[in-house]
N, C-alpha and C positions, 0 to 999 in steps of 0.2 A: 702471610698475606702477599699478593704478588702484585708487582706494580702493574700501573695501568700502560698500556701499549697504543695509550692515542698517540696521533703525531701532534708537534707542536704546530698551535696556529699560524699558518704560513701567511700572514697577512701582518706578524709581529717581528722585525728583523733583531739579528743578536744585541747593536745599541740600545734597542727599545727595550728588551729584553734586562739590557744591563740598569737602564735606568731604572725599572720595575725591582730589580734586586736592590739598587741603593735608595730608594722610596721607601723599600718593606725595611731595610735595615738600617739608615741612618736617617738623622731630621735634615741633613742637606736636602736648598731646595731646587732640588734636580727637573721639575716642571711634570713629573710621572707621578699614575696613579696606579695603585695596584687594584680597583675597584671589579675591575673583568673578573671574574668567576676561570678561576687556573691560571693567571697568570702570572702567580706567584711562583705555581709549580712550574710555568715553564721557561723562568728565568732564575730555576733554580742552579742552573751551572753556573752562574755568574758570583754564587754564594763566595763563593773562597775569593774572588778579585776582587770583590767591595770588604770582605774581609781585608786581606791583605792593605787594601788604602785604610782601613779605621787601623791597623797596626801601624804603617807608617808616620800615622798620625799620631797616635802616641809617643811614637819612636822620635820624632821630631821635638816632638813635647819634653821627650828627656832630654834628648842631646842640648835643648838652650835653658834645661835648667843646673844640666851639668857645669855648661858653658858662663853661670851666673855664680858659679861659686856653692851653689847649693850640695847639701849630704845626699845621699844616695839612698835613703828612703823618702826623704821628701824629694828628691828628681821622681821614685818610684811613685807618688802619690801623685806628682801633675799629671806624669803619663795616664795612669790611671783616671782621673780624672778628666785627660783631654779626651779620651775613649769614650766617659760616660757623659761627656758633650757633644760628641757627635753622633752617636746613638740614640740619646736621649734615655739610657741608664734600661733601655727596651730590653734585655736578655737578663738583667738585673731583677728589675718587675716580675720577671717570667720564673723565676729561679726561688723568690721571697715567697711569691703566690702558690707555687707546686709545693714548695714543703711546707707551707701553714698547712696547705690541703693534705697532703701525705700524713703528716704528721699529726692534724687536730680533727681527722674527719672518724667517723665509725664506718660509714661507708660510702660508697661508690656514688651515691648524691649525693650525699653531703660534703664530701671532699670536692665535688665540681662545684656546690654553691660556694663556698669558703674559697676556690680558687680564680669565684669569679670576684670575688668583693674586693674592693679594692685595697680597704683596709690592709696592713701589713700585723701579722701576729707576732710571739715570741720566739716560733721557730723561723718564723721568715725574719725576722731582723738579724737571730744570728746568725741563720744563713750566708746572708749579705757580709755580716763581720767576719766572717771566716771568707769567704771570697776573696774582698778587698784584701783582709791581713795575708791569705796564702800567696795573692799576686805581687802583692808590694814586697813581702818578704824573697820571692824569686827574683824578682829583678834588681832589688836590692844585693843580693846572692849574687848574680851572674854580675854587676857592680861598672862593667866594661861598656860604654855606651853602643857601640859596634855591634856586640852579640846580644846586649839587650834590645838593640833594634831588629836584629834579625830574628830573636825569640818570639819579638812581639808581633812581627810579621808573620811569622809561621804561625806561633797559634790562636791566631783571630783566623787566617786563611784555613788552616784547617778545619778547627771548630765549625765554623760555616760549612766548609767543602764537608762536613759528617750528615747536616741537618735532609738534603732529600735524601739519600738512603735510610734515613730513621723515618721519616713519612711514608715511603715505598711498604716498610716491613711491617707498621706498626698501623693500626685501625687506626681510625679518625675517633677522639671519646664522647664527641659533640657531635650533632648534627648543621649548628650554628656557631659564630665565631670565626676568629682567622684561621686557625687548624685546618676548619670544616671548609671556610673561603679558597685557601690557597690552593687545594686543588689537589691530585697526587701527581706526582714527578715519575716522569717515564723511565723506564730502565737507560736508558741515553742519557737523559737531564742526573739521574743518579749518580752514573758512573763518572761521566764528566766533573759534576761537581767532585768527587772522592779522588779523582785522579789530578784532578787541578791543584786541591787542596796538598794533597800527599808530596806531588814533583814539588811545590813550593818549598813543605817542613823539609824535603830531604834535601834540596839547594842551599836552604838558607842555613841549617842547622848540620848540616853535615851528613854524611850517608850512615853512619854507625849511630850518633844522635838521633838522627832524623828516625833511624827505625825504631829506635827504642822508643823515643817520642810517641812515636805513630800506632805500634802496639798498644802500648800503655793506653793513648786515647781509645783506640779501640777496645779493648777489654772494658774501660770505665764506662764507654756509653752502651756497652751491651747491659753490664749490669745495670746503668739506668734503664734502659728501655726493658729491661725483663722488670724492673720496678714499677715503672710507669705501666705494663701492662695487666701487674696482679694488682695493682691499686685502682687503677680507672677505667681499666682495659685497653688503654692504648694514647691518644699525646692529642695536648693540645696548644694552643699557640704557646700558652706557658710553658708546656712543658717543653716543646722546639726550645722556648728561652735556658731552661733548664740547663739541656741536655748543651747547649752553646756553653754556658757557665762551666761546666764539667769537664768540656774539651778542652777550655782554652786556660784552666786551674792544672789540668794535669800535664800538658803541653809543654806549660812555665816552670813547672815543679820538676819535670825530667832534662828540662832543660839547663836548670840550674844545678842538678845533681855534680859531685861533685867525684 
């Protein structure tokens, strides 16, 4: 699938743009609406820098629970939780929803009705337990508030800076919904975001980290997205949420490596 080659609406500047990215990705309230048909897509370069701010926000979150005396998986659990407050737990949703569907559908409707319900099933919960315990347990690992901050910046920034390239490559599975809303991201708004994301993991994590990081995510969201395409034929806002889960799980887990 090849991206679409409109130009961005020149009536939108890169702030407004920014603001529309942290509207679609965090419950801060920023005074922006993502409501425009594409302007999700073309505030998609911005993906990795409102990442990057939900990282430091966690990262903050640790350094004052370190700062309080607290252990190192529960500093890892505020962090984690100050992420899923200013999100609003949105990529979390998205991550619960595609694998009840992956997992409890026979086909290709019935994994989209199950992935629209809201309900959370037995594959989606442990989904979520494995999430939470794989990131807690990383930062837990990496233990050092400094590089835990820096982990956590890199892989929120990446993770995001991945999601327009997986839009660009991958069919819409919906014709309705945000998937279907946001638009396709121009090979420009792609690359930007992937090269945003990338300069960020390799600064903050190191040039030999940061590549292996960076690989590692990359290899994992191919195989998701070859998944997501023989299950549904292609992504939808859940599964964008998914595929962010997966970046920013393998990011922390490479990071922490030892």
């Amino acid at each position: 699938m090849l991206f679409a080659c409109t130009s961005m609406d020149a009536g939108r500047g890169p702030f407004d743009e920014f603001t529309v990215a942290t509207a679609v990705l965090t419950r801060l309230p920023v005074g922006a609406s993502a409501g425009e048909p594409g302007a999700v897509a073309a505030a998609g370069w911005a993906f990795p820098l409102v990442g990057a701010g939900i990282g430091a926000g966690c990262a903050l979150a640790y350094f004052v629970a370190g700062l309080c005396g607290l252990a190192d998986p529960v500093a890892a659990f505020i962090a984690l939780g100050a992420g899923l407050a200013i999100t609003g737990a949105f990529h979390e949703d998205g991550l619960a929803d595609t694998v009840d569907g992956f997992g409890g559908g026979r086909d290709r409707d019935q994994k989209l009705a199950i992935m629209r319900d809201s309900r959370h099933g037995t594959f989606g919960i442990l989904a979520l337990v494995f999430s939470v315990g794989l990131r807690v347990a990383a930062l837990a690992a990496i233990r050092d508030p400094i590089h835990v901050g820096l982990a956590l910046i890199a892989a929120h920034a990446a993770s995001r800076g991945a999601l327009p390239a997986l839009m660009g490559l991958l069919e819409r599975a919906r014709s309705d919904g945000l998937g279907a809303a946001a638009g396709r991201p121009t090979r420009a708004v792609a690359m930007a975001a992937a090269v945003i994301g990338g300069v960020l993991a390799l600064a903050l994590l190191g040039p030999l980290p940061g590549i292996a990081a960076l690989l590692s995510t990359v290899a994992a969201l191919t195989l998701a997205a070859m998944l997501a395409r023989r299950q549904i034929g292609g992504y939808t806002g859940d599964v964008l949420g998914f595929f962010q889960q997966i970046g920013e799980i393998v990011m922390l887990l490479v990071a922490a490596a030892r």
